[in-house]
PQR file of N, CA, C, O and H, with PARSE charges and radii, in Angstrom:
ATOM      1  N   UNK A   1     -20.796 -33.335  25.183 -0.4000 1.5000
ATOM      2  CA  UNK A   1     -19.494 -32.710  25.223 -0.0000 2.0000
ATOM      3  C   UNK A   1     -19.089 -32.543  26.690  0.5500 1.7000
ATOM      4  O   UNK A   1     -19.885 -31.968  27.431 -0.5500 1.4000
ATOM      5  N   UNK A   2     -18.049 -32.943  27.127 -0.4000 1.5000
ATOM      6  CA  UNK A   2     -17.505 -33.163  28.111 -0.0000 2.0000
ATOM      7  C   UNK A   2     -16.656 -31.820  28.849  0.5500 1.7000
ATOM      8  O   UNK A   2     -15.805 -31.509  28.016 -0.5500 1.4000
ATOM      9  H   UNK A   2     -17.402 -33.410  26.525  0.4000 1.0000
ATOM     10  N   UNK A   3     -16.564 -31.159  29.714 -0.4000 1.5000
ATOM     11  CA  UNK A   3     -15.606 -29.672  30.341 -0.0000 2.0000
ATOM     12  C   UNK A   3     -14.230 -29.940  29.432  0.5500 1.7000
ATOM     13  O   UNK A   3     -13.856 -28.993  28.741 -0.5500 1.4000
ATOM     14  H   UNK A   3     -17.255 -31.412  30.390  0.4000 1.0000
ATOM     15  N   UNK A   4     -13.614 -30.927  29.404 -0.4000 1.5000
ATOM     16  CA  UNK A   4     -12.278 -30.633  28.809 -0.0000 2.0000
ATOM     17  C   UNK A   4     -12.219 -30.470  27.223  0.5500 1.7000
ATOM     18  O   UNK A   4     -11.293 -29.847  26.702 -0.5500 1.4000
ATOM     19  H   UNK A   4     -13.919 -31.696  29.966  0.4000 1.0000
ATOM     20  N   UNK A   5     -13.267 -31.067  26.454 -0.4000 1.5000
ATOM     21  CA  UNK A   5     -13.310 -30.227  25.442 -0.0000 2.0000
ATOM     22  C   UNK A   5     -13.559 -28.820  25.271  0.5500 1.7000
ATOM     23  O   UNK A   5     -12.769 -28.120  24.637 -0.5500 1.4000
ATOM     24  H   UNK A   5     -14.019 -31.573  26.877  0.4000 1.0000
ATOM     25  N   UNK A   6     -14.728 -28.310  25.857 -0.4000 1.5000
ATOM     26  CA  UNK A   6     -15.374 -27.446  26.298 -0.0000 2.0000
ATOM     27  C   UNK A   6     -13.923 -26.335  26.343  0.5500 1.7000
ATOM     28  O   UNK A   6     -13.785 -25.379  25.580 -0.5500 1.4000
ATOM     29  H   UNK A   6     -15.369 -28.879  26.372  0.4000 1.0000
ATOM     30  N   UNK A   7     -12.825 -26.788  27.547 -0.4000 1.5000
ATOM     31  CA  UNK A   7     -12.114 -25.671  27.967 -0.0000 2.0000
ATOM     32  C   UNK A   7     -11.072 -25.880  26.869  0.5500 1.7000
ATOM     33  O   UNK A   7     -10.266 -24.961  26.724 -0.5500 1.4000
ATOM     34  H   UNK A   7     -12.937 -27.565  28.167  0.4000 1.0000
ATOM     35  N   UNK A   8     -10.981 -26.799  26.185 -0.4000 1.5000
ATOM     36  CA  UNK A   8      -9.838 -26.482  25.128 -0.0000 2.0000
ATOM     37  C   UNK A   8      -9.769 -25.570  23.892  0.5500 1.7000
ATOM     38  O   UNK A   8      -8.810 -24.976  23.397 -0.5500 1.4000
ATOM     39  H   UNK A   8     -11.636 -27.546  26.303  0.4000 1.0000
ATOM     40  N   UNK A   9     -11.561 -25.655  23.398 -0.4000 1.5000
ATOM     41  CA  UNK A   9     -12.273 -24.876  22.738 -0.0000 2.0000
ATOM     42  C   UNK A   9     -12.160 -23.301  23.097  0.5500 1.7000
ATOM     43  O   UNK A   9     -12.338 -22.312  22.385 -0.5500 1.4000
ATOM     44  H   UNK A   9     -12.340 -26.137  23.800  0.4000 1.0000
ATOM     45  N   UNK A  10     -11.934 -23.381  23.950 -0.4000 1.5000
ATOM     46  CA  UNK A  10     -12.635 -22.038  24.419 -0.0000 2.0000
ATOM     47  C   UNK A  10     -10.953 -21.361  24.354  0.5500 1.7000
ATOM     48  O   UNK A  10     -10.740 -20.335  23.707 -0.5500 1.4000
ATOM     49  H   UNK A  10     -11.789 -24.184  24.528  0.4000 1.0000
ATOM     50  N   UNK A  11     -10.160 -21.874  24.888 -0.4000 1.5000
ATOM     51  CA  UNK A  11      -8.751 -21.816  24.894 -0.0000 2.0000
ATOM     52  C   UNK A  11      -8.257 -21.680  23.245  0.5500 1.7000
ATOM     53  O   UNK A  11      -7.936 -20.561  22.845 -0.5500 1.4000
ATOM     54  H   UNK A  11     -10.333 -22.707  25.413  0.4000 1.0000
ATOM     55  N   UNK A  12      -8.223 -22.484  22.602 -0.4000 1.5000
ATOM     56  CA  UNK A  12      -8.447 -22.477  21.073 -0.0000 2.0000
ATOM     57  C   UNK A  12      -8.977 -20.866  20.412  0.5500 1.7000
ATOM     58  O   UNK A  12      -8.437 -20.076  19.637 -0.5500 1.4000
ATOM     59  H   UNK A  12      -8.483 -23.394  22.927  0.4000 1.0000
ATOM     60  N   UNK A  13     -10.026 -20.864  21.000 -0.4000 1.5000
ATOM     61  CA  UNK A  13     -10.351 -19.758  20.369 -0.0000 2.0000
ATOM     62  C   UNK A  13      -9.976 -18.152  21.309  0.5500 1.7000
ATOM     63  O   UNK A  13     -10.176 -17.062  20.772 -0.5500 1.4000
ATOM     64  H   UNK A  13     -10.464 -21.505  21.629  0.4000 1.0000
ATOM     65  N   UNK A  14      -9.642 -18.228  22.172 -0.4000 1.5000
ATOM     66  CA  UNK A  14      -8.778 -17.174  22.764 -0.0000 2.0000
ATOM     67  C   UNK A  14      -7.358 -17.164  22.122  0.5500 1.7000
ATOM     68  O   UNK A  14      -6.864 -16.158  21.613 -0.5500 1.4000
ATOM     69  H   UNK A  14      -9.479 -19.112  22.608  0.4000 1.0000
ATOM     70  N   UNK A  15      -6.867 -18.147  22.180 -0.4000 1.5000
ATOM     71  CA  UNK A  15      -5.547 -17.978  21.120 -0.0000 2.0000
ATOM     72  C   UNK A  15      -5.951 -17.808  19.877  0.5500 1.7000
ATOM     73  O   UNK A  15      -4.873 -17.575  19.330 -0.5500 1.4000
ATOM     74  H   UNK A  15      -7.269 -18.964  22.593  0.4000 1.0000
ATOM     75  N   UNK A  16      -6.707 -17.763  19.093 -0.4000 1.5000
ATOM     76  CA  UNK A  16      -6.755 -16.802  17.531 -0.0000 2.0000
ATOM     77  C   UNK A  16      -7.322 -15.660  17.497  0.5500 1.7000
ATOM     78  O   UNK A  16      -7.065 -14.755  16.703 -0.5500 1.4000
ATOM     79  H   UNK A  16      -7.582 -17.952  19.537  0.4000 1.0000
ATOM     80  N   UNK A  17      -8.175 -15.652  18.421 -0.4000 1.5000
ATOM     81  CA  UNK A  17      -8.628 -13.773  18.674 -0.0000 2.0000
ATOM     82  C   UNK A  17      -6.879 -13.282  19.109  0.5500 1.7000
ATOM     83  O   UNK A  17      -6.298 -12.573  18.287 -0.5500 1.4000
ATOM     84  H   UNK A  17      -8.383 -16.388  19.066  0.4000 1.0000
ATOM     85  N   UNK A  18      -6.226 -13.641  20.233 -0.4000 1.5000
ATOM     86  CA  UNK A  18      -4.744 -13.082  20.338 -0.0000 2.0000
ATOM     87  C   UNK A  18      -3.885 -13.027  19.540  0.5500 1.7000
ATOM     88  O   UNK A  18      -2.855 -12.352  19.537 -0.5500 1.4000
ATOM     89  H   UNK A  18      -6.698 -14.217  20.901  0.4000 1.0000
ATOM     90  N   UNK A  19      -4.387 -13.943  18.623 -0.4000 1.5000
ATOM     91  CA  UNK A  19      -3.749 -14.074  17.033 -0.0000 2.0000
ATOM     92  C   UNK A  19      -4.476 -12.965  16.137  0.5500 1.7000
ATOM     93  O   UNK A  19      -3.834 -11.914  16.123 -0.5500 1.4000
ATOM     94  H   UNK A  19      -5.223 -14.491  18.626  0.4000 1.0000
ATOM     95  N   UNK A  20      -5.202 -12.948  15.675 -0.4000 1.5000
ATOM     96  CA  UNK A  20      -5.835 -11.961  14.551 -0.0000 2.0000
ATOM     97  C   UNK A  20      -5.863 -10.284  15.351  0.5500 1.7000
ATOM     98  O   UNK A  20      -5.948  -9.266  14.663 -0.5500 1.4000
ATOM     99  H   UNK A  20      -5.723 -13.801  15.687  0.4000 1.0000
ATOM    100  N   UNK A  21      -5.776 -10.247  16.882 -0.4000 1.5000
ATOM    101  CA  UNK A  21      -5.507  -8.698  17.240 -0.0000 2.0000
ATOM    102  C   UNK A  21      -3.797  -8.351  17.136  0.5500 1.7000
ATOM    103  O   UNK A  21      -3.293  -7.275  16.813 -0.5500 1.4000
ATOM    104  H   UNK A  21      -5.707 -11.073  17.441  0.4000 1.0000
ATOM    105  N   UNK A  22      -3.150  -9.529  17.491 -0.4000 1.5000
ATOM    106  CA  UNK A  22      -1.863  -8.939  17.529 -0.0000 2.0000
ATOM    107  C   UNK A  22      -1.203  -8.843  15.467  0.5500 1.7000
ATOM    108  O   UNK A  22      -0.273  -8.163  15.034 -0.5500 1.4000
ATOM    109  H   UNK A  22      -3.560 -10.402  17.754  0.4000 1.0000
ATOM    110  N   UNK A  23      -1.880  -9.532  14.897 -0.4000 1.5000
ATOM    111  CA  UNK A  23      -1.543  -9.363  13.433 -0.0000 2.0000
ATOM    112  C   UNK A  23      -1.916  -8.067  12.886  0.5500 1.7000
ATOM    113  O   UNK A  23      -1.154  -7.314  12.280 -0.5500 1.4000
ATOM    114  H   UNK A  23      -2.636 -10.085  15.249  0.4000 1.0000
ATOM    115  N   UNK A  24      -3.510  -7.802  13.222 -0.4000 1.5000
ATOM    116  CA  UNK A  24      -3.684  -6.749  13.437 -0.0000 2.0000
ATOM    117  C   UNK A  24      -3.439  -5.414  13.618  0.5500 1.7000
ATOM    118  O   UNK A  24      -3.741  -4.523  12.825 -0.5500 1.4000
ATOM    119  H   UNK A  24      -4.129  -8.414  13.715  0.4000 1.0000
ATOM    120  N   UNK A  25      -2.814  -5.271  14.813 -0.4000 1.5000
ATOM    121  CA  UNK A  25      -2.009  -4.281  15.333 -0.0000 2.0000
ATOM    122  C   UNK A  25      -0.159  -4.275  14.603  0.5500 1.7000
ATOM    123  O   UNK A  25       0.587  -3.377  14.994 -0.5500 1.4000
ATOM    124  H   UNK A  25      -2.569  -5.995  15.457  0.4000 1.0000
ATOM    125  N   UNK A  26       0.056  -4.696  14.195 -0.4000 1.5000
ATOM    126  CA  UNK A  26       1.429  -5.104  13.728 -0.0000 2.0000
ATOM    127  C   UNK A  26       1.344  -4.548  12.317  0.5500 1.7000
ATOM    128  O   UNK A  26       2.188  -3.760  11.893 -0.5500 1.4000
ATOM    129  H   UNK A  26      -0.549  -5.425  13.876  0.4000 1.0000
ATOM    130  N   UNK A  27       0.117  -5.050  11.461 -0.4000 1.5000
ATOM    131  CA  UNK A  27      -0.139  -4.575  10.082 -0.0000 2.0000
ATOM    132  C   UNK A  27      -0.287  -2.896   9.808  0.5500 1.7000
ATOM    133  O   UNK A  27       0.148  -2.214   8.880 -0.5500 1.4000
ATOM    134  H   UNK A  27      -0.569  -5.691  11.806  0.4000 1.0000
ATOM    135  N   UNK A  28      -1.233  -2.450  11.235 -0.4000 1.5000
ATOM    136  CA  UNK A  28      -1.829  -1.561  11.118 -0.0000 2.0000
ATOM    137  C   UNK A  28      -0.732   0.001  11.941  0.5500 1.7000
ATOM    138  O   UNK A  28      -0.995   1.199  11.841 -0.5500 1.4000
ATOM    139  H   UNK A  28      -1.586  -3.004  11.989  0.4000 1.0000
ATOM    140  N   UNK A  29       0.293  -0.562  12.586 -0.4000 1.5000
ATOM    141  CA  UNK A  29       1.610   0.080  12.504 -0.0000 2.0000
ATOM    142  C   UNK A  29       3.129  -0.455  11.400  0.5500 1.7000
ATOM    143  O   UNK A  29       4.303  -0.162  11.624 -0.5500 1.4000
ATOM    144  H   UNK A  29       0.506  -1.535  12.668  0.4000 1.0000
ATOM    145  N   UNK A  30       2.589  -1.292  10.224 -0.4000 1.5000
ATOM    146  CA  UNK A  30       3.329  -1.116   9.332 -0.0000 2.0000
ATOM    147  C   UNK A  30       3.291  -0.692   8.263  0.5500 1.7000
ATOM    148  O   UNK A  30       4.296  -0.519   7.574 -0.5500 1.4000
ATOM    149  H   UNK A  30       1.635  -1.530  10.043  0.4000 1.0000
ATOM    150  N   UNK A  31       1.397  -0.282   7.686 -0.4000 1.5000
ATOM    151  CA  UNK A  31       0.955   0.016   7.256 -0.0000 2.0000
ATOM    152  C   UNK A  31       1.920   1.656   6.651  0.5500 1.7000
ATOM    153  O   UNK A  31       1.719   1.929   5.467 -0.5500 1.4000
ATOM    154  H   UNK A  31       0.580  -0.422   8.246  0.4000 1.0000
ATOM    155  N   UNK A  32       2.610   2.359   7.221 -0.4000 1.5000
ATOM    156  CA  UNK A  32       2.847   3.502   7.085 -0.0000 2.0000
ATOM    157  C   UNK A  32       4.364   3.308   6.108  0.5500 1.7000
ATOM    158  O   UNK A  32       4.936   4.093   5.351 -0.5500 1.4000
ATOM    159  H   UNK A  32       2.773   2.138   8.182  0.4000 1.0000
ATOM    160  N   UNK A  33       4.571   2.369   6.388 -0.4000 1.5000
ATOM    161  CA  UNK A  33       6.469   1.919   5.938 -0.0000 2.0000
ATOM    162  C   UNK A  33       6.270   1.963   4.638  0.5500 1.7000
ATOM    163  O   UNK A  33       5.238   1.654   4.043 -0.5500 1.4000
ATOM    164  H   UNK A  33       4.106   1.732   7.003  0.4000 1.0000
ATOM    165  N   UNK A  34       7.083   2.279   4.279 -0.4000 1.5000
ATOM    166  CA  UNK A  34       7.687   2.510   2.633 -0.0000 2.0000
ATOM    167  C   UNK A  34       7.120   3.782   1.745  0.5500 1.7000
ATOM    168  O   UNK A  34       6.957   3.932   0.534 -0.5500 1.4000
ATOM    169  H   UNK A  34       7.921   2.530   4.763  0.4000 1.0000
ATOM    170  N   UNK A  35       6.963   4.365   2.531 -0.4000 1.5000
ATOM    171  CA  UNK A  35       6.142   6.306   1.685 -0.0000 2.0000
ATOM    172  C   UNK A  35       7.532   6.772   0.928  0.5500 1.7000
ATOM    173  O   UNK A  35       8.646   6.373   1.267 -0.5500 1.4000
ATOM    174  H   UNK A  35       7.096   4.243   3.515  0.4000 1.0000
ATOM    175  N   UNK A  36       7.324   7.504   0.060 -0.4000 1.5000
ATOM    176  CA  UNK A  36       8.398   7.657  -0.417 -0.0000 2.0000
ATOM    177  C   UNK A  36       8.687   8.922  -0.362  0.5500 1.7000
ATOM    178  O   UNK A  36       7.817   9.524  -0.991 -0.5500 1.4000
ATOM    179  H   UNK A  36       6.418   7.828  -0.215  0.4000 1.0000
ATOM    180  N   UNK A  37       9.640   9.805   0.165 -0.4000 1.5000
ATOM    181  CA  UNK A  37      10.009  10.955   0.662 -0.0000 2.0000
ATOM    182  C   UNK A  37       9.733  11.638   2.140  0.5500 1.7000
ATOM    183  O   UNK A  37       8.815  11.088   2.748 -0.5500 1.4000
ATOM    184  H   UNK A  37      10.347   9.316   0.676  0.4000 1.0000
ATOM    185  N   UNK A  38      10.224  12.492   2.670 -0.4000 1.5000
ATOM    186  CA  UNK A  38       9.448  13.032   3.448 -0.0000 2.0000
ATOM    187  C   UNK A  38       8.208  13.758   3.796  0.5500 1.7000
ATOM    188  O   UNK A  38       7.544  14.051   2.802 -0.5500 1.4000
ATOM    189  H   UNK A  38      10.970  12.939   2.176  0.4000 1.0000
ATOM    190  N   UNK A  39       7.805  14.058   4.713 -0.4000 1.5000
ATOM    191  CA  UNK A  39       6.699  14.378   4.735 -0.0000 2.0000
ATOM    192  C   UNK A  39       6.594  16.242   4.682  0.5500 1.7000
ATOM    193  O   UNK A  39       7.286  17.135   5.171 -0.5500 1.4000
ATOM    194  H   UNK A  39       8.345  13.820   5.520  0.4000 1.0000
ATOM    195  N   UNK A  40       5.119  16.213   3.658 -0.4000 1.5000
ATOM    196  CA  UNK A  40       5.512  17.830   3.435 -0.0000 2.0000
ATOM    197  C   UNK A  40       3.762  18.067   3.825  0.5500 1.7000
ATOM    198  O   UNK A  40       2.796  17.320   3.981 -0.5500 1.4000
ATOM    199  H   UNK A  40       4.557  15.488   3.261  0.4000 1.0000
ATOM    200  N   UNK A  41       4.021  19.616   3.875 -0.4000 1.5000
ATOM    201  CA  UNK A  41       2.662  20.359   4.071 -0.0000 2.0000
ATOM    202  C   UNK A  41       2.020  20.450   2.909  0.5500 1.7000
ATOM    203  O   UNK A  41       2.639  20.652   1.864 -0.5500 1.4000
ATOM    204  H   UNK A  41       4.805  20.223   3.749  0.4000 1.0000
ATOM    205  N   UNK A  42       0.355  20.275   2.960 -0.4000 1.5000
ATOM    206  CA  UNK A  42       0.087  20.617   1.775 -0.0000 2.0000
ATOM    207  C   UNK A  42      -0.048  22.225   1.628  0.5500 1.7000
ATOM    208  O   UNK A  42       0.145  22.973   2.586 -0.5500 1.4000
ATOM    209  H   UNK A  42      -0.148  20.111   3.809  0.4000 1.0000
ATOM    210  N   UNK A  43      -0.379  22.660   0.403 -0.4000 1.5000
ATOM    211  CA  UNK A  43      -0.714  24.216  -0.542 -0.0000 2.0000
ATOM    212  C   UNK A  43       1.087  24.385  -0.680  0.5500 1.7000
ATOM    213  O   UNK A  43       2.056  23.845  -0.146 -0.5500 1.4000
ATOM    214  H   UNK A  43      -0.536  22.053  -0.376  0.4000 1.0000
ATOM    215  N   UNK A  44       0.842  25.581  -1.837 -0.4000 1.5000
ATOM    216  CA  UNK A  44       2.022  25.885  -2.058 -0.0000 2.0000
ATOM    217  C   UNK A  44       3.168  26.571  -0.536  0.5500 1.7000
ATOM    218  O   UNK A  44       3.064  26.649   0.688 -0.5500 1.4000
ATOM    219  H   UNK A  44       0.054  26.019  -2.271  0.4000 1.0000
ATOM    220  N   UNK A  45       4.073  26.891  -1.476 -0.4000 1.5000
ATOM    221  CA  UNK A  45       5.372  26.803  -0.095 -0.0000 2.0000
ATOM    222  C   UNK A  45       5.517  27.696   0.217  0.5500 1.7000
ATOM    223  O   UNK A  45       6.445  27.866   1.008 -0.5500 1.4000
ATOM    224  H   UNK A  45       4.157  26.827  -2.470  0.4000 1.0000
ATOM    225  N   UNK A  46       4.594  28.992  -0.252 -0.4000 1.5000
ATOM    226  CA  UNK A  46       4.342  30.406   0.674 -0.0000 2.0000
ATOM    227  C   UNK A  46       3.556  30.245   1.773  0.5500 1.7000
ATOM    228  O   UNK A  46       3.950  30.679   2.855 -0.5500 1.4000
ATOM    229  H   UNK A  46       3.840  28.855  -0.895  0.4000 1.0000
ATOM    230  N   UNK A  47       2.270  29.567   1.648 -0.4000 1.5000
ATOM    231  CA  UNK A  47       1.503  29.295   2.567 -0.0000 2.0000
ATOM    232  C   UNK A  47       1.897  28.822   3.749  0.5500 1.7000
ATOM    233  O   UNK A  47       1.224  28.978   4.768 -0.5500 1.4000
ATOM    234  H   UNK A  47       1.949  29.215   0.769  0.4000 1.0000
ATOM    235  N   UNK A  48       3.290  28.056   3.710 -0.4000 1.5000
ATOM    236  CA  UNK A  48       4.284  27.505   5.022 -0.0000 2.0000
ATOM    237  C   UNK A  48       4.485  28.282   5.931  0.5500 1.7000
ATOM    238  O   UNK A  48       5.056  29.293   5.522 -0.5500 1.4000
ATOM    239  H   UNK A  48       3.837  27.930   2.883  0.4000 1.0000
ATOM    240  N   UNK A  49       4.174  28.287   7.550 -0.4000 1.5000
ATOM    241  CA  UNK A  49       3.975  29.208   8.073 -0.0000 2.0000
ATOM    242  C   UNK A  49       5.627  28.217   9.322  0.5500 1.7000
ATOM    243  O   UNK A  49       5.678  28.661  10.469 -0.5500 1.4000
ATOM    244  H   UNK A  49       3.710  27.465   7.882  0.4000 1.0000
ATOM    245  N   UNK A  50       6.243  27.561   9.120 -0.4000 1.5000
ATOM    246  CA  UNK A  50       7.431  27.454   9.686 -0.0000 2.0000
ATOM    247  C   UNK A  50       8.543  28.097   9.223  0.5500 1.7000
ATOM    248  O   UNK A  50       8.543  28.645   8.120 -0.5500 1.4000
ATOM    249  H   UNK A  50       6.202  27.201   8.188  0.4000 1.0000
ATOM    250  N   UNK A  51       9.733  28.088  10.136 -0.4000 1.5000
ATOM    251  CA  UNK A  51      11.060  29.134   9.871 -0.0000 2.0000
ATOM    252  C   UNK A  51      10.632  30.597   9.607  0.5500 1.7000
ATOM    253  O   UNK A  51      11.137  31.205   8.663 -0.5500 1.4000
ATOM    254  H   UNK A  51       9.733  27.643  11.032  0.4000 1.0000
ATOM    255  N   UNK A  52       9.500  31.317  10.605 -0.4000 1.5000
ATOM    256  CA  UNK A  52       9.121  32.865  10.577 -0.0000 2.0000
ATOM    257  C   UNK A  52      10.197  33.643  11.769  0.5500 1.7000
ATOM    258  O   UNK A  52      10.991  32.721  11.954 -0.5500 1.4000
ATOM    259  H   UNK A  52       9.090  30.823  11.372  0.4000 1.0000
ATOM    260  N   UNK A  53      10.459  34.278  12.266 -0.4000 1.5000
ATOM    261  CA  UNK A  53      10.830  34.874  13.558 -0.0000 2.0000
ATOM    262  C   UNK A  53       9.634  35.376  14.318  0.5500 1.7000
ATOM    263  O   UNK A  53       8.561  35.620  13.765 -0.5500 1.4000
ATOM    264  H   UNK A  53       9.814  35.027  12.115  0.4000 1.0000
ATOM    265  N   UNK A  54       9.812  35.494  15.357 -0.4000 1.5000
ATOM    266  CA  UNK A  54       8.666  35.613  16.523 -0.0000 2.0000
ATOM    267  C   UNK A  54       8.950  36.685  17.267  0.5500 1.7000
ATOM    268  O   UNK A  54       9.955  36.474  17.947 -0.5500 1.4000
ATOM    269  H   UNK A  54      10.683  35.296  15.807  0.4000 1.0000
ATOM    270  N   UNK A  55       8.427  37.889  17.446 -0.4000 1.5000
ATOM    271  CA  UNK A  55       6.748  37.592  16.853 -0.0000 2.0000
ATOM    272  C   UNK A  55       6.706  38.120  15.249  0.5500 1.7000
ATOM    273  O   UNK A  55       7.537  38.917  14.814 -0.5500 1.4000
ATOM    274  H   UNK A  55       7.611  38.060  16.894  0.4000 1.0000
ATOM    275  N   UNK A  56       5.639  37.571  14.457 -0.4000 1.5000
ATOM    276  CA  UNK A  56       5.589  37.575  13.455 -0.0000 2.0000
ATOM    277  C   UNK A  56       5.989  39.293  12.988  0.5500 1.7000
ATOM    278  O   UNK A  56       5.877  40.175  13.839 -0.5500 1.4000
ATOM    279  H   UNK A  56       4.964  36.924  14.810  0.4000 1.0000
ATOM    280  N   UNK A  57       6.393  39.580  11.747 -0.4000 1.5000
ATOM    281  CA  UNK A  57       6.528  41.235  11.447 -0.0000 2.0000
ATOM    282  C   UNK A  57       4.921  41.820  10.754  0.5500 1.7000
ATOM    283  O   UNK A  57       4.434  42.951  10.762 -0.5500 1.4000
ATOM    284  H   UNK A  57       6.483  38.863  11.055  0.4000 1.0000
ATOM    285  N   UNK A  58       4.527  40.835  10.326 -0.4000 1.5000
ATOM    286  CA  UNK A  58       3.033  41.668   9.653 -0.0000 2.0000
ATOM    287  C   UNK A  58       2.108  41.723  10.869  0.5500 1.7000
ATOM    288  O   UNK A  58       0.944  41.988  10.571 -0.5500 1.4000
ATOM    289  H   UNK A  58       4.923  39.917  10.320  0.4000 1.0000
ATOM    290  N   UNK A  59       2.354  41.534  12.172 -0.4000 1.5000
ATOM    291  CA  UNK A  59       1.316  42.137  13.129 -0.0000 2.0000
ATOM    292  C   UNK A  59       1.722  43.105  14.022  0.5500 1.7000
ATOM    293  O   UNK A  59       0.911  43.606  14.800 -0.5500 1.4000
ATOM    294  H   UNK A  59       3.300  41.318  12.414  0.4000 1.0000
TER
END
């Protein structure tokens, strides 16, 4: 095997590792798309400790 195979190979396979990370990364920030509703807290909706006034009144 001769260097210019050698470097085409090697080239070859740097372009599909740049291929399978950038698919990768693309999947794995689209991964989140299409949830359906917004996003809520879990336990019931007393337990919600947003929209209180500050500082809290039970301390």
């Amino acid at each position: 095997m001769n260097t210019h195979h050698v470097r085409q190979r090697r080239g070859r396979i740097a372009w599909v590792l740049t291929c399978l990370i950038g698919l990768s990364l693309v999947g794995s920030m689209l991964g989140a798309c299409g949830r359906i509703g917004s996003p809520q807290p879990p336990g019931p909706r007393s337990d919600f400790t947003y929209n209180r006034s500050y500082p809290a009144p039970d301390r």
